[in-house]
KOLZAKE-759859 format. One line per 3 residues: for each residue x, y, z of N, C-alpha, C. Coordinates in nm, 3 decimals. Each point is the difference from the previous one (the first is absolute). Layout:
<nodes>
X/Y/Z/X/Y/Z/X/Y/Z; ...
</nodes>
This chain:
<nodes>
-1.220/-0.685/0.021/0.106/0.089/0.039/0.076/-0.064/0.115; 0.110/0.025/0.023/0.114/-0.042/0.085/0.025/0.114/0.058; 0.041/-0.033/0.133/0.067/0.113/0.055/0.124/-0.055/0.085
0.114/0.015/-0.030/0.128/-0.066/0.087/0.085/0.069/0.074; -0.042/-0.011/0.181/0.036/0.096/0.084/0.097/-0.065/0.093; -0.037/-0.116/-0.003/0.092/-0.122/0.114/0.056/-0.119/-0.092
0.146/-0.009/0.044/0.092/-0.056/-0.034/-0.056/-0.122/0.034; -0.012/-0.044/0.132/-0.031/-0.151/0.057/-0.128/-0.030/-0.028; -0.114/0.089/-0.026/-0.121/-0.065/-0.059/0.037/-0.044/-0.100
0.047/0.060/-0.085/0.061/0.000/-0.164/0.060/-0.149/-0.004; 0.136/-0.051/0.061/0.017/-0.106/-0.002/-0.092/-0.113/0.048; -0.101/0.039/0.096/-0.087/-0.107/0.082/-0.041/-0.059/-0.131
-0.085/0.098/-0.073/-0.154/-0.038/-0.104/0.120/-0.008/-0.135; 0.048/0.001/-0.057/0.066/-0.044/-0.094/-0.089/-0.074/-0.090; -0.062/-0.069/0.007/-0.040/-0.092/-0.111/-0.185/0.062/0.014
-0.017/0.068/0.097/-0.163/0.096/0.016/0.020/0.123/-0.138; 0.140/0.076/0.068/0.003/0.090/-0.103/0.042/-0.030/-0.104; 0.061/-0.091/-0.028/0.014/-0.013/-0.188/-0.105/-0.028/-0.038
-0.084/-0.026/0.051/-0.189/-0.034/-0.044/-0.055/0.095/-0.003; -0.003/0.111/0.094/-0.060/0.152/-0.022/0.094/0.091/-0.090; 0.123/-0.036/0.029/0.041/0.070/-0.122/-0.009/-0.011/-0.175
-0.041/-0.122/-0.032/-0.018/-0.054/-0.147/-0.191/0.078/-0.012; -0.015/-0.008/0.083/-0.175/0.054/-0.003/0.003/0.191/-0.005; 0.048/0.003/0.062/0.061/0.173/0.036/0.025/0.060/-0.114
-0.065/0.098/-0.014/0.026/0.138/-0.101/0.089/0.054/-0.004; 0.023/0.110/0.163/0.090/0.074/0.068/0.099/-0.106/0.066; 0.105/0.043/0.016/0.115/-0.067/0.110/0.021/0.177/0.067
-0.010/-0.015/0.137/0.029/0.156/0.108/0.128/-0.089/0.074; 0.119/0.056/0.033/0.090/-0.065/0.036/0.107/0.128/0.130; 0.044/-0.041/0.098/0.125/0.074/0.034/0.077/0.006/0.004
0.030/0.052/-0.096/0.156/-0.011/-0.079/0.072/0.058/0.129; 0.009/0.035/0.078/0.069/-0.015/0.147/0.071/-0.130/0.085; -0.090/-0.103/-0.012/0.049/-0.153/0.023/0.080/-0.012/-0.094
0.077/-0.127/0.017/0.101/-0.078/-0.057/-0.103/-0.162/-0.051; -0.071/0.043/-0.076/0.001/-0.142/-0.063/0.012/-0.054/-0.159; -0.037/-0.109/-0.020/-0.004/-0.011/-0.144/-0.094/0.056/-0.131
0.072/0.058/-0.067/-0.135/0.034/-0.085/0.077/-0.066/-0.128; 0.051/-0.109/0.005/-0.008/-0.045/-0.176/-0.094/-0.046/-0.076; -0.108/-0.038/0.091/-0.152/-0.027/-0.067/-0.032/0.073/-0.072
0.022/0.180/0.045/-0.118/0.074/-0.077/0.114/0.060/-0.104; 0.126/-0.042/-0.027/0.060/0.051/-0.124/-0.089/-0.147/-0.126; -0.019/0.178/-0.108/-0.076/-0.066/-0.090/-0.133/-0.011/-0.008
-0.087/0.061/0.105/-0.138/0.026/0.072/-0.040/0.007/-0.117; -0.121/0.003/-0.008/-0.056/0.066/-0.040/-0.148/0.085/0.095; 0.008/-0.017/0.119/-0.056/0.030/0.120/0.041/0.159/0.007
-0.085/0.105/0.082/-0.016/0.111/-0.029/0.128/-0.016/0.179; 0.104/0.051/-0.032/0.109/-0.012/0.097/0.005/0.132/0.070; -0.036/-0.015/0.165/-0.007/0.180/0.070/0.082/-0.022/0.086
0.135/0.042/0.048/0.076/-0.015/0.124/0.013/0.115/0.051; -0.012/0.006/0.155/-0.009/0.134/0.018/0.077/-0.051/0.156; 0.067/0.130/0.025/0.077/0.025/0.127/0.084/0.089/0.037
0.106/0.031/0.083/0.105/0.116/0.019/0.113/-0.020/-0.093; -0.008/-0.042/-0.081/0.140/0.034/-0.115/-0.062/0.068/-0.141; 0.083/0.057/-0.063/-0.005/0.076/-0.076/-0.025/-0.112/-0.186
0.019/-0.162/0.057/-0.081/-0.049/-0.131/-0.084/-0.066/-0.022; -0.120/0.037/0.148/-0.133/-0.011/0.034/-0.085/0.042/-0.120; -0.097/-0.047/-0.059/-0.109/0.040/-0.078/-0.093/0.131/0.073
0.016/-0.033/0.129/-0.059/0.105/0.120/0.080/-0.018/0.108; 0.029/0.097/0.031/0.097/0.073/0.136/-0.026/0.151/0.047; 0.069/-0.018/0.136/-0.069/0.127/0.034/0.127/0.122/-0.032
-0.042/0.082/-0.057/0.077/0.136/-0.024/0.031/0.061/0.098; -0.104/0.012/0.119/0.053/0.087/0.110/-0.124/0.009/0.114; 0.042/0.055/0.141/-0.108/-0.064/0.096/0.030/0.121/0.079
-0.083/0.095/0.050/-0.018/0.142/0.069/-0.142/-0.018/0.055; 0.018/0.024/0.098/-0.090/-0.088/0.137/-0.106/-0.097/-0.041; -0.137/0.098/-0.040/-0.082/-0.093/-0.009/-0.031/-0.043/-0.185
0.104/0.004/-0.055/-0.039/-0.008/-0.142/0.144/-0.076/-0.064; -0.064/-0.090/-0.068/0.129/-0.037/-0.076/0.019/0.013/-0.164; 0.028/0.028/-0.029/0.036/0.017/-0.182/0.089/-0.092/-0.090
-0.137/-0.089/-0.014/0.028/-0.145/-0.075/0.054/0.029/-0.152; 0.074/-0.057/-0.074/0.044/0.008/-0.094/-0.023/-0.156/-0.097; -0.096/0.015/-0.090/-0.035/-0.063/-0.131/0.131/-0.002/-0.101
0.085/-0.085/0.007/0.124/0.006/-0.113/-0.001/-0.035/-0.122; -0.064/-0.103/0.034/-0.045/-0.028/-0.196/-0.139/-0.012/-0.018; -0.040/-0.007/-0.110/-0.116/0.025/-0.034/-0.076/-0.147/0.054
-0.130/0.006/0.013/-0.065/-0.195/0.052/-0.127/0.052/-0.052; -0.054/-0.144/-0.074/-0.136/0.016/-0.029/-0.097/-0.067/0.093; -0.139/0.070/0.012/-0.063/-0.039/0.063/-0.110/-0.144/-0.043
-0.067/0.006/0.072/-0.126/-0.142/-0.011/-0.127/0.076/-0.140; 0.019/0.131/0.005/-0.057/0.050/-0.140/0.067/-0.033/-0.118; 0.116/-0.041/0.005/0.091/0.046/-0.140/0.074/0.088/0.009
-0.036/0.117/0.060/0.021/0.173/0.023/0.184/-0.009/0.069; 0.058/0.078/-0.083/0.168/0.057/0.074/0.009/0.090/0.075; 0.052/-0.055/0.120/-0.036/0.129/0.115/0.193/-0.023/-0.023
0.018/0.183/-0.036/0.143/-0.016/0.003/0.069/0.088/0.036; 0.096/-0.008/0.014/0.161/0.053/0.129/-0.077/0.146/0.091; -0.042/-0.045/0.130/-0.021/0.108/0.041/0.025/0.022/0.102
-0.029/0.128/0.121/-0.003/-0.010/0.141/-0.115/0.019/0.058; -0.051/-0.085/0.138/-0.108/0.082/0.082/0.020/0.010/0.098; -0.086/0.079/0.088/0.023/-0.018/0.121/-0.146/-0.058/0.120
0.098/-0.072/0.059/-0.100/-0.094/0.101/0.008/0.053/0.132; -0.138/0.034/0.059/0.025/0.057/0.142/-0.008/-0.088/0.098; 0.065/-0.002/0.091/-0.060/-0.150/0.135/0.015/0.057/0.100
-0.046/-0.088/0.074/0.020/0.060/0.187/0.141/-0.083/0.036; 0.044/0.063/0.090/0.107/-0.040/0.102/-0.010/-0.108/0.003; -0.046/-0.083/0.055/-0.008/-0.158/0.006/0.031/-0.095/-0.100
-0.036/0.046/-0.120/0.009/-0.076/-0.087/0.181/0.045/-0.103; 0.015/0.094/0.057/0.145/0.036/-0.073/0.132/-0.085/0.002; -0.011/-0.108/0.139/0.083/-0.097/-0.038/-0.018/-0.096/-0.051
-0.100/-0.004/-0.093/-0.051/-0.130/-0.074/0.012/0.060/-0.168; 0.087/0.089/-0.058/0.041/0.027/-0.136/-0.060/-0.150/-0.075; 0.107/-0.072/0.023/-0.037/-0.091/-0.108/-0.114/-0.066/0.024
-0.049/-0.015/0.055/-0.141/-0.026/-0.006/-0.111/0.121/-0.076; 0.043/0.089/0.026/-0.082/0.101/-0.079/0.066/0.027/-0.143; 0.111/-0.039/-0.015/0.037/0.002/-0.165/-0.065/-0.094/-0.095
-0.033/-0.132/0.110/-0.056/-0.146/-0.092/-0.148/0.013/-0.011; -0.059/0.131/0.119/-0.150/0.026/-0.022/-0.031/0.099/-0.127; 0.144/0.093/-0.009/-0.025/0.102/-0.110/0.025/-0.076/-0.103
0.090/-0.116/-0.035/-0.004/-0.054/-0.088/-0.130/-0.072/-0.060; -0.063/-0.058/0.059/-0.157/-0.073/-0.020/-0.072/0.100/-0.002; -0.013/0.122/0.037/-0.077/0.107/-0.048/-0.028/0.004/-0.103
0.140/0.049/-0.034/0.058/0.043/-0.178/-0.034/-0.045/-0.120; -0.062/-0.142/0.039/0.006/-0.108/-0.112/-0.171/-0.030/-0.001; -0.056/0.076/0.099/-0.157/-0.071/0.008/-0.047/0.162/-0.012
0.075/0.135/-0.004/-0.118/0.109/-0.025/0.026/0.040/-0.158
</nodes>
């Protein structure tokens, strides 16, 4: 599995991650950055992007204090086989951790795919 959160790591390892990525099942991505994804047109890699826009695989729907209400947009299969598809939940956190969204979207994403 991949997870792509930093732009400048991303360019550092370049030739690391095209090696974990050819091995990789899942690709988890944030579609929030600006980088290249012409690699994974044509995947056949289980493709999850998740972030604050609306053509996130996972994004958040909405955030009222301590709970946020993640939104599942298209359907993704898991490490069973199993289709976990289009849904909403909700995630509770403490204060502290509420300015770290995308970090908790790329944790709900790796959830998703391993329960």
């Amino acid at each position: 599995m991949i997870i792509c959160n930093d732009i400048k790591k991303l360019e550092l390892h370049t030739k690391a991650l095209k090696k974990i990525y050819d091995n990789s099942k899942y690709v988890i991505i944030n579609s929030d950055i600006n980088i290249e994804q012409n690699c994974l047109i044509g995947s056949k890699k289980n493709i999850i992007t998740y972030g604050m826009n609306q053509k996130a695989t996972i994004t958040l729907s909405s955030i009222n204090e301590n709970k946020l209400l993640i939104s599942i947009q298209r359907n993704i299969e898991n490490i069973k086989g199993e289709k976990i598809e289009v849904c909403e939940n909700i995630l509770e956190i403490e204060n502290e951790h509420s300015t770290k969204i995308n970090d908790m979207l790329a944790i709900f994403a790796t959830y998703s795919i391993y329960t």
